[in-house]
N, C-alpha and C positions, 0 to 999 in steps of 0.2 A: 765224409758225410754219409752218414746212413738213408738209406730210398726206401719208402714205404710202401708197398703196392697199395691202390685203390681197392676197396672190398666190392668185385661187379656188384654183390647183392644190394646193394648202396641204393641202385637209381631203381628207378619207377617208369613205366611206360605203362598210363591206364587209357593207351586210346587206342590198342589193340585184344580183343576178346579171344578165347578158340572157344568154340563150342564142343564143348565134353560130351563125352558117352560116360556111360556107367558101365565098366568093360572090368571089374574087379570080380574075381571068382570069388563065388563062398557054397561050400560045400551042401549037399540037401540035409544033413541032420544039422547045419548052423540055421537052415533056413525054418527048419522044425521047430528048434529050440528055441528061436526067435521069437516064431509066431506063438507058441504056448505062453513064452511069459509073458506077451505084451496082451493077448489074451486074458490072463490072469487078471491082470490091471485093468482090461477097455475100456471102463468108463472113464477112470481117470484120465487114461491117454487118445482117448477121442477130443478132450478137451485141451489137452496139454501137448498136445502132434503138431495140432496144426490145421486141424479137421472142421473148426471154427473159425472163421477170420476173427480176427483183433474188432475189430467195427461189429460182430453179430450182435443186436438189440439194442445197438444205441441210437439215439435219437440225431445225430449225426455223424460225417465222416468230414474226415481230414487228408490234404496231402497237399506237395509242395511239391512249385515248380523251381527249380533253377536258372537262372540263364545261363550260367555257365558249366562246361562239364567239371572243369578243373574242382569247383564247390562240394563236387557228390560227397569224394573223401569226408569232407569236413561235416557235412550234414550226415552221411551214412554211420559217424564215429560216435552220434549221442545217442547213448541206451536210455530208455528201452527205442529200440527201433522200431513201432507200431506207426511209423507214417511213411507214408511211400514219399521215395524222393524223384523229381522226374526233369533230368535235365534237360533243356529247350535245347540247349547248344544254337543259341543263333538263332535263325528264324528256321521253326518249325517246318518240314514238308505237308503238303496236302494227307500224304495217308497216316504220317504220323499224328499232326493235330487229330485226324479224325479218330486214331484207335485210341487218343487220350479223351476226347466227347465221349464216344461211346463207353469208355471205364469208366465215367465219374456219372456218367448218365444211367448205368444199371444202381449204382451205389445212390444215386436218387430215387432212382424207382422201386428197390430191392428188387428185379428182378436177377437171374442168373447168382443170386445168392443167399434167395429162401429167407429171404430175410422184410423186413419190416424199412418203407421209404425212409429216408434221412437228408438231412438238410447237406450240403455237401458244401465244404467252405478249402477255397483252393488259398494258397498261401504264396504269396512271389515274391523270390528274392532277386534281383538283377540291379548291372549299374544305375547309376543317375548320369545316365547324358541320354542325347537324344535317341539313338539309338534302343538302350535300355528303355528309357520309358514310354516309346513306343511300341516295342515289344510287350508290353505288359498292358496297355493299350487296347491291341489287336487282340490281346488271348481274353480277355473281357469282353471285347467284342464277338470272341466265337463262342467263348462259352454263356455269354446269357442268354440267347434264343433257347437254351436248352434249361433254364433255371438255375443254374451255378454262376455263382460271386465269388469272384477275384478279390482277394484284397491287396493293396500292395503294401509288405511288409517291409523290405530293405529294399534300395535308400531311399531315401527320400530327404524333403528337403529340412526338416527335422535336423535329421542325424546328420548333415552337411554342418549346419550352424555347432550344435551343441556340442560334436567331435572335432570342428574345426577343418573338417576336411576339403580336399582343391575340386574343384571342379575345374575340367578339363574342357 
């Protein structure tokens, strides 16, 4: 009988990060030739870089929390990716909930983005048990002294009935 090796490249581990440097050499006439053509183009590529956020001039903003990390994959894979995905993993820390208030609180105010206030509508996906829906819960509780609404979009007891699914 023939033995096949396992391909390593196979598995996934997404719960460890490194934080990269930008440590690739490029030459000073690539860096010349760079800046002249994008140059050539700047208006267009002011707009098409990145130099405007997705949300500049609209009447509101969007993003979603997770409960779980494992979800990111799955939400980070639908194009266009114009919504930040932000997974809770569990119950949030003190400083993390708080640098998530203060991002979705400049995006109400348009402050720190030169931009015009917006209605800011937060989107939740996490279990249905208690745990889950208490988590979802508390983050409505933190975030409406600041004027942002939670909706809770998965699951609910809705899509329990209709998909026929167990509850645990």
């Amino acid at each position: 009988m023939e033995r096949k090796a396992v391909n390593p490249f196979a598995f996934a581990d997404d719960s460890r990060y490194i934080e990269d440097t930008d440590d690739q050499f490029t030459s000073y006439q690539d860096v010349i030739d760079r800046s002249r053509d994008w140059l050539k183009n700047a208006g267009e590529n002011y707009i098409n870089d990145g130099f405007l956020p997705q949300w500049y001039r609209q009447p509101n903003y969007v993003e979603v929390i997770i409960e779980k990390e494992a979800l990111r994959g799955a939400f980070k894979s639908v194009p266009p990716n114009y919504v930040r995905t932000v997974p809770n993993k569990g119950w949030a820390s003190i400083p993390y909930r708080m640098d998530n208030i203060r991002r979705l609180y400049k995006w109400r105010e348009g402050t720190d983005t030169c931009d015009m206030p917006k209605t800011v509508h937060v989107l939740y996906f996490g279990d249905y048990d208690p745990t889950g829906t208490a988590m979802s819960y508390k983050i409505e509780q933190w975030l409406s002294p600041y004027g942002i609404k939670l909706v809770r979009v998965a699951l609910n007891r809705k899509h329990i009935s209709t998909y026929g699914l167990m509850v645990l």
